[in-house]
ChimeraX commands (.cxc) that place a marker at each C-alpha (Angstrom):
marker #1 position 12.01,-1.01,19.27 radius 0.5
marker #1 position 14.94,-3.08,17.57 radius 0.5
marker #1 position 18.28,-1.07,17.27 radius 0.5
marker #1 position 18.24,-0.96,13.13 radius 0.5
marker #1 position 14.11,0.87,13.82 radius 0.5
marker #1 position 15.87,3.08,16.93 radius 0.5
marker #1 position 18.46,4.12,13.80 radius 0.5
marker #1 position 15.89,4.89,11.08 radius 0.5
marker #1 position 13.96,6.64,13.32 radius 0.5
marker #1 position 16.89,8.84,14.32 radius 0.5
marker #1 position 17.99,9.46,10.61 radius 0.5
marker #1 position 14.33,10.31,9.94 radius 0.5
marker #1 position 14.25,12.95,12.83 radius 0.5
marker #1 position 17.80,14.62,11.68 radius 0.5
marker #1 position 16.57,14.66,8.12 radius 0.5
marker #1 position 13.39,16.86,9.18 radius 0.5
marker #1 position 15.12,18.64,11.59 radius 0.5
marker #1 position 17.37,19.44,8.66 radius 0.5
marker #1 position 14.89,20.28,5.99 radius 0.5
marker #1 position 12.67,22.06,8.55 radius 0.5
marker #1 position 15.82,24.29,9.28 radius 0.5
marker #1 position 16.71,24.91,5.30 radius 0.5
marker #1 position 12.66,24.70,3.63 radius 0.5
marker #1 position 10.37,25.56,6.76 radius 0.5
marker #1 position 6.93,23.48,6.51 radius 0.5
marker #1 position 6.91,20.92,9.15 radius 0.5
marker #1 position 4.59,18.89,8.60 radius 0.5
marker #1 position 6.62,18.61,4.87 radius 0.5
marker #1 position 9.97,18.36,6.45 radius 0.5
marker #1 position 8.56,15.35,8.49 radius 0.5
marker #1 position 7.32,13.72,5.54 radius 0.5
marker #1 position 10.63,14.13,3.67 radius 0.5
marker #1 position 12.53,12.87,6.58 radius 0.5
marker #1 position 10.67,9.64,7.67 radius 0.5
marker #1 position 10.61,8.84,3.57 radius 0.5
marker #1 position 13.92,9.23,2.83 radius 0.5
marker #1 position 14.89,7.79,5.49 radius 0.5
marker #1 position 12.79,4.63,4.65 radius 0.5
marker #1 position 14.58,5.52,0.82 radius 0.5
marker #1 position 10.81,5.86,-0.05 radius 0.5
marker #1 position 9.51,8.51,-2.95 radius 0.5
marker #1 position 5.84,9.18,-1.76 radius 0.5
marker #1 position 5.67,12.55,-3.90 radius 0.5
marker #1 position 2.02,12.07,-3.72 radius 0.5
marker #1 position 2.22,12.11,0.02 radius 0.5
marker #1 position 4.79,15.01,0.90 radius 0.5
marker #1 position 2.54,16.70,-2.12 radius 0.5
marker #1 position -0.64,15.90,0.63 radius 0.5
marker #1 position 1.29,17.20,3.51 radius 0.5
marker #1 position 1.21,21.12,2.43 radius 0.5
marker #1 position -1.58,22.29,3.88 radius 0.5
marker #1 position -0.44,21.04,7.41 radius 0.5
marker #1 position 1.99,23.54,8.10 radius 0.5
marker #1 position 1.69,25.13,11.16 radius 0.5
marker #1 position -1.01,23.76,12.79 radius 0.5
marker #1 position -2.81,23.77,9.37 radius 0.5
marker #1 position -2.87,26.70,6.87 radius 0.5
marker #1 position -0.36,27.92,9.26 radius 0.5
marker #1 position -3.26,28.71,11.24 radius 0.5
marker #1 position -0.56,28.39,14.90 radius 0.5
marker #1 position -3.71,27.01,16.22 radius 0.5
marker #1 position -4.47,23.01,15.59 radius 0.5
marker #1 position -2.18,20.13,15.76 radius 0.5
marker #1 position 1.13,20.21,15.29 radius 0.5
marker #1 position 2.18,19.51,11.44 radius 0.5
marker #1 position 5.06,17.76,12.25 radius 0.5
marker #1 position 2.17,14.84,14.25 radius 0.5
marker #1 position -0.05,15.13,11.33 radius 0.5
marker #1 position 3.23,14.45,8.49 radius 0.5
marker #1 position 4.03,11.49,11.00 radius 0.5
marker #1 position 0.89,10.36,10.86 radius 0.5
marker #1 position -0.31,10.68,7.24 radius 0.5
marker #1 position 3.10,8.83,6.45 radius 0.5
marker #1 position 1.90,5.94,8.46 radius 0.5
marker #1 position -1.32,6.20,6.75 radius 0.5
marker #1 position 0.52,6.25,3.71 radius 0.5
marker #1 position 2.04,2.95,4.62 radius 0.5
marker #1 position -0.49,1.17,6.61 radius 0.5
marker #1 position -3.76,2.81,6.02 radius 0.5
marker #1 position -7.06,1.39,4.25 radius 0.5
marker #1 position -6.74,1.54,0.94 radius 0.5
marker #1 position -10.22,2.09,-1.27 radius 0.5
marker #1 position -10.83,-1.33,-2.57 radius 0.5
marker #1 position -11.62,-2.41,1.50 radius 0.5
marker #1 position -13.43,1.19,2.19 radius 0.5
marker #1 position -16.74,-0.48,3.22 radius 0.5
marker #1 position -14.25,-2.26,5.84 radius 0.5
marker #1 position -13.94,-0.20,9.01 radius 0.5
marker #1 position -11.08,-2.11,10.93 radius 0.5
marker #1 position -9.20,-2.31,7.47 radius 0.5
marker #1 position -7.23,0.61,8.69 radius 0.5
marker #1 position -6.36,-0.71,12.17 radius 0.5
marker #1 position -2.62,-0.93,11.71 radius 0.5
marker #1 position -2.55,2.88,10.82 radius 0.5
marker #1 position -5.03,3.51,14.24 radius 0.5
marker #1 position -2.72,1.63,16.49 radius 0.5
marker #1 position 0.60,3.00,15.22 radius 0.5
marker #1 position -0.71,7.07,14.87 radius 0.5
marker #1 position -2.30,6.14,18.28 radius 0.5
marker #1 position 1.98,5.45,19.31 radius 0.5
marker #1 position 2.83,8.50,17.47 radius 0.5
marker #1 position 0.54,10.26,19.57 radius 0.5
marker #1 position 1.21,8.96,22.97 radius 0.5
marker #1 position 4.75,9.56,22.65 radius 0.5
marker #1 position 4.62,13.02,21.03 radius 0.5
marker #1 position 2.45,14.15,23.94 radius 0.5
marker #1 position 4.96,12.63,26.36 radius 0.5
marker #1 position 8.16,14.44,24.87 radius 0.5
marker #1 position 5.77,17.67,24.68 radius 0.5
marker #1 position 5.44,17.90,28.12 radius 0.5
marker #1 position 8.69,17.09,29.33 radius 0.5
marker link #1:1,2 radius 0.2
marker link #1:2,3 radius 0.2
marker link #1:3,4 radius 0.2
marker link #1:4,5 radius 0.2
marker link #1:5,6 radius 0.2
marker link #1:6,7 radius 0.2
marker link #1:7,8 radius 0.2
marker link #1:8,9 radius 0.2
marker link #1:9,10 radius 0.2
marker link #1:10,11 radius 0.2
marker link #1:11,12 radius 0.2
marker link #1:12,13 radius 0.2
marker link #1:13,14 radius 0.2
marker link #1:14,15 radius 0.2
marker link #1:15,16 radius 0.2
marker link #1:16,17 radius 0.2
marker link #1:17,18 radius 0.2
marker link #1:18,19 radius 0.2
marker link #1:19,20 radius 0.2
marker link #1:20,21 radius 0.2
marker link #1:21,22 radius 0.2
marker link #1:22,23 radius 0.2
marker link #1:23,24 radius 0.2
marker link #1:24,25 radius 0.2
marker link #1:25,26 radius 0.2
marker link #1:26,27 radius 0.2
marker link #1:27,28 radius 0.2
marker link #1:28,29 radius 0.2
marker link #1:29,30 radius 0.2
marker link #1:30,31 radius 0.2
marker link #1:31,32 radius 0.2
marker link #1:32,33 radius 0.2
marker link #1:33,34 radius 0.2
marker link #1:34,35 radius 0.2
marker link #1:35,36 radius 0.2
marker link #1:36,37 radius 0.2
marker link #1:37,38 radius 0.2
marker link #1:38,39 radius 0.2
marker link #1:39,40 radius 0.2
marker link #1:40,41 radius 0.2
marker link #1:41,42 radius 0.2
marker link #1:42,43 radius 0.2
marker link #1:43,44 radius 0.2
marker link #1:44,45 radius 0.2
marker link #1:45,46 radius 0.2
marker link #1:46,47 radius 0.2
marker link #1:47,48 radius 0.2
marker link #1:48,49 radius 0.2
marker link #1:49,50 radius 0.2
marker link #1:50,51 radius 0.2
marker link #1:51,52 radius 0.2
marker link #1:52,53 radius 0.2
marker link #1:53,54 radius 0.2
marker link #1:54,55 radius 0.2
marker link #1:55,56 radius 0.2
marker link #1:56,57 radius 0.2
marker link #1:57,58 radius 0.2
marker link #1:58,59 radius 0.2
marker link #1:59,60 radius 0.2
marker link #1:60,61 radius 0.2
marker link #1:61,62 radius 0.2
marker link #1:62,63 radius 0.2
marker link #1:63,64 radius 0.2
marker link #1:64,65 radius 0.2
marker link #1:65,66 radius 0.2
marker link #1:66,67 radius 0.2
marker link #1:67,68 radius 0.2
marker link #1:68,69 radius 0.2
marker link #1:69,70 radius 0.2
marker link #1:70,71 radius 0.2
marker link #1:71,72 radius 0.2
marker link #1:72,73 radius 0.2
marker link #1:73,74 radius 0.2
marker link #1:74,75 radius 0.2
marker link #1:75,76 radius 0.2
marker link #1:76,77 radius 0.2
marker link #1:77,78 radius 0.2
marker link #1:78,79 radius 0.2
marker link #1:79,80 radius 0.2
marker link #1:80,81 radius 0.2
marker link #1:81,82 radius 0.2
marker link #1:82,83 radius 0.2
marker link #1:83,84 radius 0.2
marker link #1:84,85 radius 0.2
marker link #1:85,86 radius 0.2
marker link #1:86,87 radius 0.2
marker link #1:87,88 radius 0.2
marker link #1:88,89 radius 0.2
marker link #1:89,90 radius 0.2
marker link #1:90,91 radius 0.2
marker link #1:91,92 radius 0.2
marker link #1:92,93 radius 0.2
marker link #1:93,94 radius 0.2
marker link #1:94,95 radius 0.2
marker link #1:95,96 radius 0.2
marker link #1:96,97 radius 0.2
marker link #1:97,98 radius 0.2
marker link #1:98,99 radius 0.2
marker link #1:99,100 radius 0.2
marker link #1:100,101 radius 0.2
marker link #1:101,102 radius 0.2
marker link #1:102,103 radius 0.2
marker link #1:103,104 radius 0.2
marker link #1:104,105 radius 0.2
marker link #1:105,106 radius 0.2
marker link #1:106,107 radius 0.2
marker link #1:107,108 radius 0.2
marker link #1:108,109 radius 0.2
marker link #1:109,110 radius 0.2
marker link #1:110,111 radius 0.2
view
């Protein structure tokens, strides 16, 4: 990781620490933090994100919101769009960097 992605991705994880803190809804506050930290808008996608809270439906029993915001963000930038649907490894960039997301969330879980 370059120093200038080591920054956003700090800025991005204060920001949703921040709105988490202030709003609640984590998988929303991630969302909001990784895309305005990238200065993106993405209403459609922090729109998407609602239902993730808390494990979804604040259910306090699935995956975390916070991984699934990360991870439908990267979608959001990397993922298959419809016109190459019939194409499975269309969305391989958006496998191999949720797959990161992953990894490392499960790392800093169990630290």
């Amino acid at each position: 990781m370059t120093k200038d992605h080591l920054e956003l991705a700090l800025k991005a994880g204060n920001l949703a620490r921040n709105y988490e803190k202030a709003n609640t809804g984590c998988a929303q506050s991630t969302v909001a933090g990784i895309l305005d930290a990238l200065e993106i808008s993405g209403d459609e996608v922090f729109k998407s994100a609602s239902g993730l809270a808390d494990g979804l439906g604040l259910s306090g029993n699935c995956t975390c919101g916070a991984l699934m915001g990360g991870a439908l963000v990267i979608s959001f930038l990397f993922g298959r769009e419809r016109k190459d649907f019939s194409d499975p490894l269309a969305g391989m960039k958006a496998y191999e960097l949720s797959k990161v997301l992953h990894d490392e969330f499960m790392e800093n879980i169990n630290m």
